[in-house]
DRENDOVEX-813299 format. One record per residue (C-alpha): x negated, y negated, z negated. Coordinates in Angstrom, 1 decimal. Example, Ala and Ser with C-alpha at 12.3 -4.5 7.8 and 13.67 -1.06 7.14 Angstrom:
residues 2
<<-12.3, 4.5, -7.8>>;
<<-13.7, 1.1, -7.1>>;
This chain:
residues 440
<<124.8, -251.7, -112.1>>;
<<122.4, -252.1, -114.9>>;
<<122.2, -248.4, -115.4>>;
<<121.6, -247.7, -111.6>>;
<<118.8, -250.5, -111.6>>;
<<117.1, -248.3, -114.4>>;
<<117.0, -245.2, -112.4>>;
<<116.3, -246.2, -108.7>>;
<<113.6, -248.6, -110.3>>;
<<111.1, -246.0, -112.3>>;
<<107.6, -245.6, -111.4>>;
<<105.9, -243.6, -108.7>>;
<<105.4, -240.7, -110.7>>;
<<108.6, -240.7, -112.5>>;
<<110.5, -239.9, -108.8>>;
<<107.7, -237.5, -108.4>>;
<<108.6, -235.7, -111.3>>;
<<112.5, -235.9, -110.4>>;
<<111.3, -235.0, -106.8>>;
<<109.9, -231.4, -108.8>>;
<<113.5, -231.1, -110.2>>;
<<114.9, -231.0, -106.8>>;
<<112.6, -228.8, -105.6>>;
<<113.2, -226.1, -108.2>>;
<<116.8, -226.6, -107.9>>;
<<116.3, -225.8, -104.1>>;
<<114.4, -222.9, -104.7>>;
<<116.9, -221.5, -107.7>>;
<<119.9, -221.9, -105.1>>;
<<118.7, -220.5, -102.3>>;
<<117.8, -217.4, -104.7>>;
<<121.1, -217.6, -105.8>>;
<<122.8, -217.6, -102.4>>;
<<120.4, -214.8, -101.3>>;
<<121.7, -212.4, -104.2>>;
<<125.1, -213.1, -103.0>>;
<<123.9, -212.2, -99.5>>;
<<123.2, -209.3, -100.6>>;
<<126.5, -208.5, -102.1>>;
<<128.0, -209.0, -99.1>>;
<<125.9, -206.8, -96.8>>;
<<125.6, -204.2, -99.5>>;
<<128.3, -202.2, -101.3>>;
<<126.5, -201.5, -104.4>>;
<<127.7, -203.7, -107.6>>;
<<124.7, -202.3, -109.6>>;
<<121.9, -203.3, -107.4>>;
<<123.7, -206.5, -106.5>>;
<<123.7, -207.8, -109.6>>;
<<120.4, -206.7, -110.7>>;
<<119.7, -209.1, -107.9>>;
<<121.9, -211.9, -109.8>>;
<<120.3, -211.0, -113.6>>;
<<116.3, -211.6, -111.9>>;
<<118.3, -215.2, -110.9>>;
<<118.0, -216.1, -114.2>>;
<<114.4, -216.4, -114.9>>;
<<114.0, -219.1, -111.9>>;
<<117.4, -221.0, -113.6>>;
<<115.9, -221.2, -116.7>>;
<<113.1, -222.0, -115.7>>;
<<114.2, -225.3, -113.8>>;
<<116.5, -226.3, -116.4>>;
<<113.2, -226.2, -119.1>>;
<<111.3, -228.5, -116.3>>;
<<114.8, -231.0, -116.0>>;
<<114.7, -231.5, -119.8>>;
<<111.1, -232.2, -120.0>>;
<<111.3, -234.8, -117.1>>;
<<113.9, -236.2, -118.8>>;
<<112.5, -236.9, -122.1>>;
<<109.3, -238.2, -120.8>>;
<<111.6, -240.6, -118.3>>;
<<110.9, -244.5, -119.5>>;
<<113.7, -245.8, -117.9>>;
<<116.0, -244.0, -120.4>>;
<<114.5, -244.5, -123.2>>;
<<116.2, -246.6, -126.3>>;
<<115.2, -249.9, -126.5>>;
<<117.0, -252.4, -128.6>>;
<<117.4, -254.7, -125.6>>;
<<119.3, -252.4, -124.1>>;
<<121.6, -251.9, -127.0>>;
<<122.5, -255.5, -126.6>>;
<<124.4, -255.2, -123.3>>;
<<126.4, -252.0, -124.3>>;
<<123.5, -249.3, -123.0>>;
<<122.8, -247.8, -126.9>>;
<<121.6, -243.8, -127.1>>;
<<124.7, -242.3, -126.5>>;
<<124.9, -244.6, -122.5>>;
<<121.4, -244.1, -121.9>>;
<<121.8, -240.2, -122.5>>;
<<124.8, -240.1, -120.1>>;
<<122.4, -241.8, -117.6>>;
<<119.9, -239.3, -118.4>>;
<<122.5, -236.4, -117.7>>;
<<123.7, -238.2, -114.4>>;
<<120.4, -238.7, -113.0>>;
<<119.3, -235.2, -113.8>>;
<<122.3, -233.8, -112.4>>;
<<121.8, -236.4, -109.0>>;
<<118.4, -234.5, -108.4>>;
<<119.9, -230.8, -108.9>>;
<<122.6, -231.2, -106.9>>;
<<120.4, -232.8, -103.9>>;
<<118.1, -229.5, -104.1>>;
<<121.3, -227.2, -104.0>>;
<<122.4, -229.2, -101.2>>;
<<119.2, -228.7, -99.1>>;
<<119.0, -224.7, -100.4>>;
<<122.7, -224.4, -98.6>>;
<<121.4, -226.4, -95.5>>;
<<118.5, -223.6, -95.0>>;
<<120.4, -220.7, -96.0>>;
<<123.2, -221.9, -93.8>>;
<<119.6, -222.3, -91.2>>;
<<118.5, -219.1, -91.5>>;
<<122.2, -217.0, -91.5>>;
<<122.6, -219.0, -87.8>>;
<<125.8, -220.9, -89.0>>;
<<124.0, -224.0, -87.8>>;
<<122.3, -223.1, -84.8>>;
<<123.7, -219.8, -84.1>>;
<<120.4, -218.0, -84.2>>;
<<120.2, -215.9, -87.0>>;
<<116.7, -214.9, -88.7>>;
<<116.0, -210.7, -87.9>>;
<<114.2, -207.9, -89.4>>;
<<114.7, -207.1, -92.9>>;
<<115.9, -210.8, -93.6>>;
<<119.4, -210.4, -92.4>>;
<<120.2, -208.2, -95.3>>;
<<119.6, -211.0, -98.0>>;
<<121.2, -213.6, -95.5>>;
<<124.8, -211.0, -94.9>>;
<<124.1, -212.4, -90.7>>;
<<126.9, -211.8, -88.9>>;
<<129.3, -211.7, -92.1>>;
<<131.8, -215.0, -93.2>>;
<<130.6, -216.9, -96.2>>;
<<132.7, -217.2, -98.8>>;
<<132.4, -221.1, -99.3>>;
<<134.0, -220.9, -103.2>>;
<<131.3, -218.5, -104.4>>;
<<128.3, -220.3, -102.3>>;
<<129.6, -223.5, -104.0>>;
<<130.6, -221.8, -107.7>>;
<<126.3, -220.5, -107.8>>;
<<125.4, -223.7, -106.4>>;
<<127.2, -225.4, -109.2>>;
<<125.3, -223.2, -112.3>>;
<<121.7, -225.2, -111.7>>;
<<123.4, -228.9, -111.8>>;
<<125.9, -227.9, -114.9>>;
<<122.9, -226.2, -116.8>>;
<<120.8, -228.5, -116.4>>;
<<122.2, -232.1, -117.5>>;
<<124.2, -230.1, -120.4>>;
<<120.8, -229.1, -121.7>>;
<<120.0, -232.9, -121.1>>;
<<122.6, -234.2, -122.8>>;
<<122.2, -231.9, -125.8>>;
<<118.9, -232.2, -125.7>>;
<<118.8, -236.6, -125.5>>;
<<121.7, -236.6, -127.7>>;
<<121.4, -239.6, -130.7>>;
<<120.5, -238.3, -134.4>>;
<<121.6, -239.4, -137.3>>;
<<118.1, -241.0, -138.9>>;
<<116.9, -238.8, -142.4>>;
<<118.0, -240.8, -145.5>>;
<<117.2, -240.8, -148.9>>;
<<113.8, -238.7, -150.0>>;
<<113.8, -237.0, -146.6>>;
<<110.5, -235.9, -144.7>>;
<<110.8, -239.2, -142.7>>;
<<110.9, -241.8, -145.6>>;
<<107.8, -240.9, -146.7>>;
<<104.6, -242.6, -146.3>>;
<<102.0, -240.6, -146.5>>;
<<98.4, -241.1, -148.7>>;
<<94.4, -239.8, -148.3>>;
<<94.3, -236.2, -146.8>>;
<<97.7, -236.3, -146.8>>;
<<99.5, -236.6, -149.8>>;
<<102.8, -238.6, -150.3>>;
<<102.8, -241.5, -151.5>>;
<<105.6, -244.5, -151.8>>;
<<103.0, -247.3, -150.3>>;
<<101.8, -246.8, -146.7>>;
<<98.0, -247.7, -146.7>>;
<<96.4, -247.4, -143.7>>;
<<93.4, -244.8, -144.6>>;
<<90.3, -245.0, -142.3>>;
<<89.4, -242.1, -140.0>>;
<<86.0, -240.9, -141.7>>;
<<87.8, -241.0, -145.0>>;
<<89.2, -237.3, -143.6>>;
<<85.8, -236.2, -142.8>>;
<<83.7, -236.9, -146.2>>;
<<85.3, -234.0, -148.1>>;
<<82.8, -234.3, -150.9>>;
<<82.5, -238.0, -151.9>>;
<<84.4, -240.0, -154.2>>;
<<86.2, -242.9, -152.2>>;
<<88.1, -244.4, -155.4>>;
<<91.5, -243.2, -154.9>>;
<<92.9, -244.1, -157.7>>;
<<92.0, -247.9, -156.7>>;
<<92.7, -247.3, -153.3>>;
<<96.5, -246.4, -154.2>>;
<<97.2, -249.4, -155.9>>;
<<96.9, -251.8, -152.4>>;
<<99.6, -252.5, -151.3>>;
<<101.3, -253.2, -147.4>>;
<<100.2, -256.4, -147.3>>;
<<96.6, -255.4, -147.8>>;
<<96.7, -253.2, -144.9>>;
<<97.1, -256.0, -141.6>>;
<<93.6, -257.9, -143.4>>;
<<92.1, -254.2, -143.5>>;
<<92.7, -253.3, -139.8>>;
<<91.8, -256.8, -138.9>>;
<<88.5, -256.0, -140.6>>;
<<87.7, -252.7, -139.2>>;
<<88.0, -254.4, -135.6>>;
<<85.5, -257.2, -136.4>>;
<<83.1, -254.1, -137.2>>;
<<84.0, -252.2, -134.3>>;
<<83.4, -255.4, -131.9>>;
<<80.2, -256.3, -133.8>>;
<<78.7, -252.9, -132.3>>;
<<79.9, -249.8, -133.7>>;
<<80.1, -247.2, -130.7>>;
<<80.3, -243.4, -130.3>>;
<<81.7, -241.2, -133.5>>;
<<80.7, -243.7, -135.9>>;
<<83.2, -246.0, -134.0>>;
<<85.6, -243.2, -133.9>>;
<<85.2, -242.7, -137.6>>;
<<86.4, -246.2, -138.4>>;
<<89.7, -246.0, -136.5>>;
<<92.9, -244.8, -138.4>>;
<<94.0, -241.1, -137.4>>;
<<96.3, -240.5, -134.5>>;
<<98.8, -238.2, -136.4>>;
<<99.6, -236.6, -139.9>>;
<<99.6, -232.9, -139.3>>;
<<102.8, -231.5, -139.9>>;
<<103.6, -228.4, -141.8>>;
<<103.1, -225.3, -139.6>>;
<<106.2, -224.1, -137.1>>;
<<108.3, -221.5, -138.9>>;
<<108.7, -219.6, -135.3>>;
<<105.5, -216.8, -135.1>>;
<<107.1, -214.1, -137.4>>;
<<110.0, -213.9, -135.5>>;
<<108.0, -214.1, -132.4>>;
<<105.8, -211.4, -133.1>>;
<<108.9, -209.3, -134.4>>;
<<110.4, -209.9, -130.4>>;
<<107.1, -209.1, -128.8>>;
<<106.6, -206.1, -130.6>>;
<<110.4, -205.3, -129.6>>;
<<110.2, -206.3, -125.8>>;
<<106.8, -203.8, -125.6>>;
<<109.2, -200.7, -127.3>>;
<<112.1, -201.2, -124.8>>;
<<109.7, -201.0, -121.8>>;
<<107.9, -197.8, -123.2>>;
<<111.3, -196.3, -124.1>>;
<<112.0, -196.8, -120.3>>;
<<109.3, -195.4, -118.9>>;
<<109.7, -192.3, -121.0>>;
<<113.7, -192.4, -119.6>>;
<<112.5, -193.1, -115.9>>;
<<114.8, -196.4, -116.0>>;
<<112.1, -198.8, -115.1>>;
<<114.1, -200.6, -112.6>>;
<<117.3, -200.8, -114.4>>;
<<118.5, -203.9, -116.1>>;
<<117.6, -202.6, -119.0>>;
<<113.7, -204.0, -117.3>>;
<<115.0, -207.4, -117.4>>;
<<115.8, -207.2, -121.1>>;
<<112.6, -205.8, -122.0>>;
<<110.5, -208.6, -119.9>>;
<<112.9, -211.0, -121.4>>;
<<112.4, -210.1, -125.0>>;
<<108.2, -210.3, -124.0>>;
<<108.6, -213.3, -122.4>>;
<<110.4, -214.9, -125.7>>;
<<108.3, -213.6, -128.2>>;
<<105.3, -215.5, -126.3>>;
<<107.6, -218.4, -126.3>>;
<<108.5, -218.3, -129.8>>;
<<104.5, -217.9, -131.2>>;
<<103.2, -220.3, -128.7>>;
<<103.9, -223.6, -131.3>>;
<<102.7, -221.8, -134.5>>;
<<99.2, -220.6, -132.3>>;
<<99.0, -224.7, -131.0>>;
<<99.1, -225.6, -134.5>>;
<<96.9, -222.6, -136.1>>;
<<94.2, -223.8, -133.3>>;
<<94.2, -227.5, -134.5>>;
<<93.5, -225.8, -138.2>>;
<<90.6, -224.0, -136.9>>;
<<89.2, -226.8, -135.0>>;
<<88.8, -228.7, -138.5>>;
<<87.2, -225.9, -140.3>>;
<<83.1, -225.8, -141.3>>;
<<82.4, -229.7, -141.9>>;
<<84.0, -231.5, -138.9>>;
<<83.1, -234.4, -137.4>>;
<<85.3, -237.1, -135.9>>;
<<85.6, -235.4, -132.5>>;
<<86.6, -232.1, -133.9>>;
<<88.7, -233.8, -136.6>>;
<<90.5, -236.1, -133.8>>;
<<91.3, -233.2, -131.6>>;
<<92.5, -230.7, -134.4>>;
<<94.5, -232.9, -136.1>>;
<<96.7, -233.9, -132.7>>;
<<96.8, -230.0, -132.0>>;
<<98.7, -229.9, -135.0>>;
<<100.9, -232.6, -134.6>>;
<<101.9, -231.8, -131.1>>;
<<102.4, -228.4, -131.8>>;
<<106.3, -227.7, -131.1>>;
<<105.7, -229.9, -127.9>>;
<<102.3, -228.4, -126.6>>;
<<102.7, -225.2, -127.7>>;
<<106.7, -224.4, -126.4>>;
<<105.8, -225.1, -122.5>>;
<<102.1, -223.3, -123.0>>;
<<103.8, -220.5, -124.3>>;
<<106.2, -220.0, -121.8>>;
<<103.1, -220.3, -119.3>>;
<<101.5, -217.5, -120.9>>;
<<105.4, -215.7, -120.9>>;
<<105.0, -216.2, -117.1>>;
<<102.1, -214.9, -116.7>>;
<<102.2, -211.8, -118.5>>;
<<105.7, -211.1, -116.6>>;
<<104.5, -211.9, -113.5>>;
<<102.0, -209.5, -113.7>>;
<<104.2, -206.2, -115.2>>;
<<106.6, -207.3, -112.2>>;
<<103.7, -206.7, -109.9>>;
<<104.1, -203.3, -110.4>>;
<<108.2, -202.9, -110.9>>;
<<110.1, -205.2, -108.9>>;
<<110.6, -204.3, -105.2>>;
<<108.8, -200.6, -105.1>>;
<<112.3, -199.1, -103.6>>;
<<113.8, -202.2, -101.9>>;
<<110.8, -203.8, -99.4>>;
<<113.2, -206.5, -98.2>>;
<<113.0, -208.3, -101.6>>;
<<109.2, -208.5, -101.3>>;
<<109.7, -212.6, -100.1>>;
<<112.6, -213.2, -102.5>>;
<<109.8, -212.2, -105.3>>;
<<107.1, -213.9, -104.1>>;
<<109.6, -217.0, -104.1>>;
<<110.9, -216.4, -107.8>>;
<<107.6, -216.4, -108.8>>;
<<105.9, -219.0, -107.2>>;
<<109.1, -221.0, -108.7>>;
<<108.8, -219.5, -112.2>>;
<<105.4, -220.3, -112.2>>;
<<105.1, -223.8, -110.9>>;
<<107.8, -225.0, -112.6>>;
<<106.1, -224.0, -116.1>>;
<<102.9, -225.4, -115.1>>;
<<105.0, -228.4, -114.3>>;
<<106.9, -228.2, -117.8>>;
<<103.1, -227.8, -119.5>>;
<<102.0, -230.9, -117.5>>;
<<105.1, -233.4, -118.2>>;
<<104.8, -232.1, -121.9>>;
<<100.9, -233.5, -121.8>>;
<<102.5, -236.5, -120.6>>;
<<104.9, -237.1, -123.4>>;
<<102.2, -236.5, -126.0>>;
<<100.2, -238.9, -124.5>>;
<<103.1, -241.5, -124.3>>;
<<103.7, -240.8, -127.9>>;
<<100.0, -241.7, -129.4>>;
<<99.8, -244.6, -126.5>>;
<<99.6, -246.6, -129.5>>;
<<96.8, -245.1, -131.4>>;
<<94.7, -244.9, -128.4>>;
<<94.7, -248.6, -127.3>>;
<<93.9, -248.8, -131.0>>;
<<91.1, -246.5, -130.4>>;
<<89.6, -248.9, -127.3>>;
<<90.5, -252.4, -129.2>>;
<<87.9, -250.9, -132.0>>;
<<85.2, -250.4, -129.5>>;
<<85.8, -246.6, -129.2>>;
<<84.0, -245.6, -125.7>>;
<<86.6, -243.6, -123.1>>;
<<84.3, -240.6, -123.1>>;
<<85.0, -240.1, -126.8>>;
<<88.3, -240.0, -126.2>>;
<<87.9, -237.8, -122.8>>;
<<85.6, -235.2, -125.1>>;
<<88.0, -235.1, -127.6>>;
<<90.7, -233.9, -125.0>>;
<<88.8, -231.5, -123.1>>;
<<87.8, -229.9, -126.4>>;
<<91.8, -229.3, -127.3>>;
<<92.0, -227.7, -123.7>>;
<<89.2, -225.2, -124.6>>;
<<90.0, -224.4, -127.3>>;
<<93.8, -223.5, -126.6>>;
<<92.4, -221.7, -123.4>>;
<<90.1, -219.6, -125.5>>;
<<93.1, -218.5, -128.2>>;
<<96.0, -218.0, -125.6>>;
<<94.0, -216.7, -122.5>>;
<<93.2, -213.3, -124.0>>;
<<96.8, -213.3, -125.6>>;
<<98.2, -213.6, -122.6>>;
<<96.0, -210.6, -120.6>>;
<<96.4, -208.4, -123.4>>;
<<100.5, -208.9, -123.7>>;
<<100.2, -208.5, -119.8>>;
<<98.2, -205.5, -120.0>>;
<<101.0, -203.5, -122.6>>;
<<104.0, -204.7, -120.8>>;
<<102.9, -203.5, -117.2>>;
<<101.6, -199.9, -118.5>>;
<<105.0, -198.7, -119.9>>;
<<106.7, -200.6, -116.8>>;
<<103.9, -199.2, -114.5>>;
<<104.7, -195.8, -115.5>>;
């Protein structure tokens, strides 16, 4: 009951979010059950299951946007109350996976419903023209297959969930996690609270060898002491450049070789089919896919390169406040941005592959990608939202030391530039080589 209470009684925006997941399940299924409409009307295996391999994208697609609306999903996060009355990590993770499973299954509900609409099964008026093709009118349904597709968006998705919110084993011993870390980053076995400006005065000498000696308990009469100075009437950057820093950057993601090394792949496999005259094979699909990856894969490593080149040439506060959570949020940030980019790029070679010989799959298309696309710009938004959940600390920090809202606002808007200005001509130049093999 207590579990039940803790989904039904989320926020607004939290059933908005699950709301999305429904929606994206809807649209997957009803692409799903159209592919197998086509089976039945057509007796072509090849082209019906070309159909069935484009299914993919949209599946994947809503099970990324399940998993980021349940990690950023209060109600299910481990709290040691909760622990006390039997709901630990592994209970809360299983209500995770039910709840996100609940949503998919109400949006493969309400695809059948319409497909069943549109075929005539309801009101015995079937949809015409080159619709009836996709929705095999006039044929039986078989009710096992319709319910075995329906099934893949719910199973996928809260087993990614589940592996996804499944409890860790916390790092022990000399691990990354045990460690505190010093000035400018440097380990160090006492964790001192360092002041924000410290980062920006490269060329002074702040004391550190007496400044490593405090101890913990220094550190509570320190913060105590930087907020009497803020309140007293330090505003703008000098108030910014009292407050402690919202992150320690991490060490860069390991992923942009490898992603480069499958972009570089996905952009020969398309040439090599436009020289074969395969371009709408499913060999097409695997040459998108491997494009769409290799954005994927570089999309963290260029989040946290950005945040490196934000603090370059002298930075101020501002600069140092928005590079410094590039870096730290890049895995998060950069994954979903990536796969927007990914998106993109495919979207556009598709413009000129998909659906030149077959004109009744121009609406299915136009319905994959709209679904693609919305659900990553949805994934990219929830992501935004879990990084701001996770420095909710730091910034009521940031206002309880007098730092104004429009620093804060700047500093944000300044992270969103600059990642539009790196990844924006990535993405129309990646576009631009994987629709000129494809386009023939």
């Amino acid at each position: 009951m207590l579990a039940l209470r803790l989904s039904l009684g989320a926020q607004p925006a939290v059933q908005v979010r699950r709301l999305l997941v429904a929606g994206a399940s809807a649209g997957t299924g009803f692409l799903l059950l159209s592919a197998l409409g086509h089976a039945l009307s057509r007796s072509d295996p090849a082209a019906s299951a070309l159909r069935l391999a484009w299914c993919a994208a949209p599946l994947a697609a809503t099970v990324h946007l399940a998993v980021a609306v349940a990690r950023t999903d209060p109600a299910t996060r481990p709290r040691p109350g909760l622990s006390a009355v039997g709901l630990g990590p592994v209970k809360l993770m299983a209500v995770s996976a039910a709840t996100t499973a609940v949503s998919c299954v109400l949006g493969s509900v309400l695809a059948l419903l319409v497909f069943l609409q549109l075929r005539g099964d309801l009101t015995g008026t079937p949809l015409g023209g080159d619709a009836r093709e996709f929705l095999a009118a006039g044929r039986p349904l078989p009710l096992p297959a319709a319910l075995t597709l329906l099934a893949l968006v719910p199973l996928s998705a809260s087993a990614a969930v589940a592996v996804t919110l499944r409890p860790r084993e916390p790092v022990t011993g000399a691990g990354r996690a045990a460690r505190a870390y010093g000035r400018f980053g440097a380990y160090r076995r006492t964790p001192v609270l360092e002041s924000f400006g410290a980062y920006g005065r490269f060329g002074r000498q702040l004391g550190a060898a007496a400044h490593g000696r405090r101890t913990t308990a220094e550190a509570p009469g320190r913060e105590e002491g930087d907020a009497q100075a803020g309140s007293a009437g330090a505003s703008g950057a000098e108030t910014a450049g009292a407050v402690v820093p919202p992150a320690v950057p991490t060490a860069a993601p390991s992923g942009v070789p490898w992603g480069v090394a499958v972009l570089a792949v996905g952009v020969a496999v398309e040439a090599l089919l436009s020289r074969t005259g395969s371009e709408d094979g499913p060999a097409a699909f695997l040459g998108l896919a491997l494009t769409s990856l290799g954005l994927a894969l570089v999309g963290p490593g260029l989040t946290h390169l950005c945040g490196r080149l934000l603090q370059t040439a002298r930075p101020g506060a501002l600069r140092l406040l928005a590079g410094r959570v590039l870096m730290t949020e890049a895995t998060r940030i950069g994954r979903p941005l990536g796969v927007v980019c990914a998106v993109v790029s495919a979207a556009y070679a598709m413009a000129s592959l998909h659906g030149r010989h077959d004109p009744s799959a121009g609406p299915l298309v136009v319905l994959g990608v709209l679904l693609v696309a919305g659900c990553t710009v949805a994934t990219l938004l929830t992501a935004a939202v879990e990084a701001k959940q996770a420095h909710a600390d730091t910034t009521a920090s940031l206002r309880r030391l007098g730092a104004p809202a429009g620093t804060l606002r700047r500093a944000a808007a300044l992270r969103a530039g600059a990642l539009f200005a790196l990844f924006g001509p990535l993405t129309v130049a990646v576009a631009q080589l994987s629709a000129w093999p494809l386009g023939g």
